[in-house]
C-alpha positions, 0 to 999 in steps of 0.5 A, spaced: 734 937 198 733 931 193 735 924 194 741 924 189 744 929 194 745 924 199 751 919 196 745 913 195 747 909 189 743 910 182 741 903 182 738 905 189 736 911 186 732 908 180 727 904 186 726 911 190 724 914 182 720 909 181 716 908 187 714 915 186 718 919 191 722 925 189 724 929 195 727 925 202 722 927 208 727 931 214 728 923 217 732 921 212 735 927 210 739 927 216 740 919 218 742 917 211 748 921 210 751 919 217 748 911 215 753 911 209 759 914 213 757 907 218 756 912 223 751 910 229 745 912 229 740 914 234 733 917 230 727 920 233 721 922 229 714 921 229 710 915 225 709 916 219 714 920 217 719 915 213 724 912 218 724 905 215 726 908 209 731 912 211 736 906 214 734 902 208 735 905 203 742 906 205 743 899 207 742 897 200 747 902 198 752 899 201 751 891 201 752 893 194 760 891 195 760 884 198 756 878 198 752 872 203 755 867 206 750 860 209 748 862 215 752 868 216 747 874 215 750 880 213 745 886 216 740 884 221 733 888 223 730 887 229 722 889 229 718 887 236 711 884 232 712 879 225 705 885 222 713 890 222 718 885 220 714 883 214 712 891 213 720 891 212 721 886 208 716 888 203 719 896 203 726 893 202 724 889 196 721 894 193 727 898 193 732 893 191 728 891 185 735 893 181 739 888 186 741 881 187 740 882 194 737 875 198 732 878 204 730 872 209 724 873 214 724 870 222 718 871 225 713 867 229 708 863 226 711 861 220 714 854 219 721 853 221 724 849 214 721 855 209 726 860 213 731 855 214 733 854 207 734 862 205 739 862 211 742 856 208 742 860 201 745 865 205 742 872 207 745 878 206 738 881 211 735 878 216 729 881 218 726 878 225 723 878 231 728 878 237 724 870 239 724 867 233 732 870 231 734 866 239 730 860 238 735 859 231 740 861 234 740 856 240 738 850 234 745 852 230 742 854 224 745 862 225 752 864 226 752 873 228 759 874 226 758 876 220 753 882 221 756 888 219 750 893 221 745 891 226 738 895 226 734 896 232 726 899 230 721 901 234 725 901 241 720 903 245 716 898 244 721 892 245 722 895 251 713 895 252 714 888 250 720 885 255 724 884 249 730 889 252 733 882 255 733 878 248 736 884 245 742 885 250 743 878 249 744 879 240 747 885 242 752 881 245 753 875 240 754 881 234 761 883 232 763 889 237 765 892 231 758 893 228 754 899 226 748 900 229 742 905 227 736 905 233 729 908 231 723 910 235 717 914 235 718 915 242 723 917 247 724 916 254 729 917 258 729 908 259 730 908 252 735 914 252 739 910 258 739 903 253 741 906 247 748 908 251 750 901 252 747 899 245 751 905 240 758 908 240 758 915 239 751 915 235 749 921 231 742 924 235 737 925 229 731 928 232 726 931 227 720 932 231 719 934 239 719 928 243 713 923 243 708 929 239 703 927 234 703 930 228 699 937 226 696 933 220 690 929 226 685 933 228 683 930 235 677 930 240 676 926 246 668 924 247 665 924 254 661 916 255 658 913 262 662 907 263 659 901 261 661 898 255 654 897 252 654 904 253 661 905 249 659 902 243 653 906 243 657 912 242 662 909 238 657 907 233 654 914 233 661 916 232 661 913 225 656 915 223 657 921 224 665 921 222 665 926 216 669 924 209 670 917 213 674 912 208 676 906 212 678 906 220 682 903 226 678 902 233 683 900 238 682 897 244 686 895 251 684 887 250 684 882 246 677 880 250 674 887 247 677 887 241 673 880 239 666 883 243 666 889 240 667 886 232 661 882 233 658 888 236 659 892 230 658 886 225 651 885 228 649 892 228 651 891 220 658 894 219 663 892 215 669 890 220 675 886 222 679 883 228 686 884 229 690 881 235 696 878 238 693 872 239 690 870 230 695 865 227 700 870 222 695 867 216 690 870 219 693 877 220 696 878 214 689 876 211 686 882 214 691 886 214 691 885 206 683 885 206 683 892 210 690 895 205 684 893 200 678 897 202 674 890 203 673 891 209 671 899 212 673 898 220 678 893 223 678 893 230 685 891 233 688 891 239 696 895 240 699 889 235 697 895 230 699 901 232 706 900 231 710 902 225 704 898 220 704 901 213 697 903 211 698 910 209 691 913 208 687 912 214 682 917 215 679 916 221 682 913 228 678 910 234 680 909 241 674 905 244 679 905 251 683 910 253 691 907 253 694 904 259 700 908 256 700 915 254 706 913 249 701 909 246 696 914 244 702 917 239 702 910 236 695 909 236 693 916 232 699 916 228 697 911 224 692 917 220 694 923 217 701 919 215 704 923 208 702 930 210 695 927 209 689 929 213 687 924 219 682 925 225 682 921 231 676 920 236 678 918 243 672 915 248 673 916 255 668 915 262 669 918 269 674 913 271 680 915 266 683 921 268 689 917 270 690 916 264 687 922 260 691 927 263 698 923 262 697 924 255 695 931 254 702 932 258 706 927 253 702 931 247 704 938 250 697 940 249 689 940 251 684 935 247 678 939 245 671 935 247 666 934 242 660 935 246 659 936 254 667 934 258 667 928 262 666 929 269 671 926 273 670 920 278 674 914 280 669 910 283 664 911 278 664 904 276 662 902 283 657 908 283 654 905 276 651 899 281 645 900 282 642 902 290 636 903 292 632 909 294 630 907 301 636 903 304 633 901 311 626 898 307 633 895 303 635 892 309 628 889 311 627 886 304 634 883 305 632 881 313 625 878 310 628 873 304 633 871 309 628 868 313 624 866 308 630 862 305 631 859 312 623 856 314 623 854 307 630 850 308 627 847 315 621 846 312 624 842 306 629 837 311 626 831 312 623 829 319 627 824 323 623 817 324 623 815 330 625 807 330 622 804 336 626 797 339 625 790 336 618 787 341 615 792 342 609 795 339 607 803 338 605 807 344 598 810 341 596 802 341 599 801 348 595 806 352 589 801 351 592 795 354 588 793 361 594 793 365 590 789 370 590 783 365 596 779 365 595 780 357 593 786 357 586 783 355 582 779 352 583 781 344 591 780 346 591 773 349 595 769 343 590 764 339 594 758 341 592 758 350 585 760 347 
């Protein structure tokens, strides 16, 4: 099948001629004929196989009849990061080269009045994030019943990200007589269940098996002792060693990890990036582009990256810390072998990560092999990793002992107390040699005066 079987229009077909592309991958072979009869969709497919294409191209097609108002867009996409907002943007402007179409971005980071004028111009698509679209919307800057097709990409990770209550409520300021196209990587049944208040009747399109990663990534897990210094030891080992290793994503849980490991890496002489949710945009979007540009081999990120991003020839994947969720392994890993390229992709794990580890194996339908010997399993290995003393009652003495030193050192320091004598009477030591015979006491105390 070819792109000019699946009732696109030929200015559209000109963009998909010259981009490069000749042949639809088997998402949009099948959502695109569907997308043009403005039927609802509900889409699962693997990352990195086309899924933003196959609801764009079609989008364009049919905003060819019709034109934008002020402030009333006619097709709105909602993406859960702004690295994936403006992704889309920059795909559908160079599919709509042949057009006259006005596309407006909404994300966070970016300065109110710029985005204001577009929708003032009138937008015929809005690409947002589900925040920033709420924000213009309650400050009277957009109106949502003008919206003919309503987009929502990378479900699952909205609902990761909480934004499931804000998409309830667009979904509500929208005509209910809208087309709605859901994508997603994955698909749970949390996301299956949303998606039946979201869509009328879709089309189920699923090219791959739920949540599988892509023949194309060759993987390995690789056994670590649990200490972070121990990781980076075997991370930069890794590297390294990485064979055929072009450029490289290390991913890890936290954005406190992502900047030490960098700084780590940076020390150790490699040539390396940051990238977290909390970077201002124009710092990502320069390490975005110095990473798509090879002026940086390694970009260390946290999951901000994993979803969606367009860096089509990665070569290896780094998973510094096993993912708290096992979607978002697929995620992470998709991000190599994209466009029937070849990808590898390591995953470091300690003892303690078995809860982890084998909910993945389970998603992925198969065992990951090991490089070298197989971890062995321990929850408490972080608390076995404190170091214990071989002879526990010398142990126990030694701790008795500096007990009692710090005590008799902490008497010793207090002051003593002086002993304040009342007022007319002399010291005792001198009262001992008085005669007390004597009506003085003595001779030596007579005063000089009765002398």
């Amino acid at each position: 099948m070819k792109f000019e079987d699946l009732g696109l229009s030929k200015k559209v077909l000109a963009a998909v001629e010259a981009s490069g592309y000749t042949e639809p991958t088997p998402i949009q072979a099948q959502a695109i004929p569907h997308v043009m009869e403005r039927r609802d969709v509900m889409g699962i497919a693997q990352t990195g196989t086309g899924k933003t294409a196959s609801f764009t191209l079609p989008m364009l097609s049919l905003l060819e009849k019709g034109r934008a108002r002020a402030r009333m867009p006619r097709t709105l996409i909602l993406e859960p990061t702004r690295e994936l907002a403006a992704q889309v943007e920059e795909n559908i402007n160079r599919y709509s080269q042949n057009h006259k179409l006005t596309v407006a971005l909404l994300i966070g980071g970016v300065s109110f009045e710029d985005q204001f004028r577009k929708l003032d111009r009138g937008a015929d698509i809005l690409i947002a994030t589900p925040g920033r679209l709420l924000d213009c919307f309650e400050r009277g800057k957009l109106l949502m019943n003008g919206v003919e097709t309503l987009v929502i990409d990378e479900a699952d990770r909205m609902l990761d990200m909480g934004f499931i209550p804000d998409i309830e409520r667009i979904c509500k300021m929208v005509p209910f007589t809208r087309q709605t196209l859901f994508f997603s990587a994955t698909m749970a049944p949390e996301i299956k269940k949303l998606s039946q208040q979201f869509l009328q009747n879709p089309v189920q399109i699923s090219v791959s098996p739920d949540s599988s990663a892509s023949d194309t990534i060759t993987q390995y897990a690789v056994a670590s002792d649990i200490e972070d210094w121990a990781k980076r030891s075997v991370l930069r080992d890794l590297i390294n060693k990485a064979e055929n290793l072009k450029n490289a994503i290390i991913f890890c849980n936290r954005k406190l990890d992502v900047a030490s490991l960098f700084r780590s890496l940076d020390k150790h002489g490699f040539s390396c990036g940051a990238l977290h949710g909390d970077m201002d945009q124009r710092s990502r979007t320069t390490m975005l582009h110095n990473f798509r540009e090879n002026n940086i081999q390694i970009l260390v990120a946290s999951d901000v990256a994993a979803r969606g991003l367009d860096i089509p020839d990665v070569s290896h994947i780094f998973n510094f810390d096993v993912p708290v969720n096992a979607e978002d392994y697929v995620h992470r890993i998709g991000r190599t072998g994209r466009a029937g390229r070849k990808g590898t992709a390591y995953m470091i794990v300690t003892p303690e990560d078995q809860k982890k580890f084998d909910p993945i194996e389970k998603l992925i339908g198969k065992e990951i092999p090991w490089q070298g010997d197989k971890v062995a399993w321990d929850a408490k290995a972080r608390r076995k990793a404190r170091k214990k003393p071989d002879n526990p009652k010398q142990a126990s003495a030694e701790r008795s002992e500096k007990k009692q030193t710090r005590k008799t050192a902490d008497t010793s320091a207090k002051p003593q107390k002086k002993i304040h004598e009342p007022k007319g009477r002399k010291p005792a030591e001198e009262s001992d040699h008085k005669d007390k015979s004597h009506a003085f006491g003595g001779e030596e105390f007579i005063p000089a005066f009765l002398r």
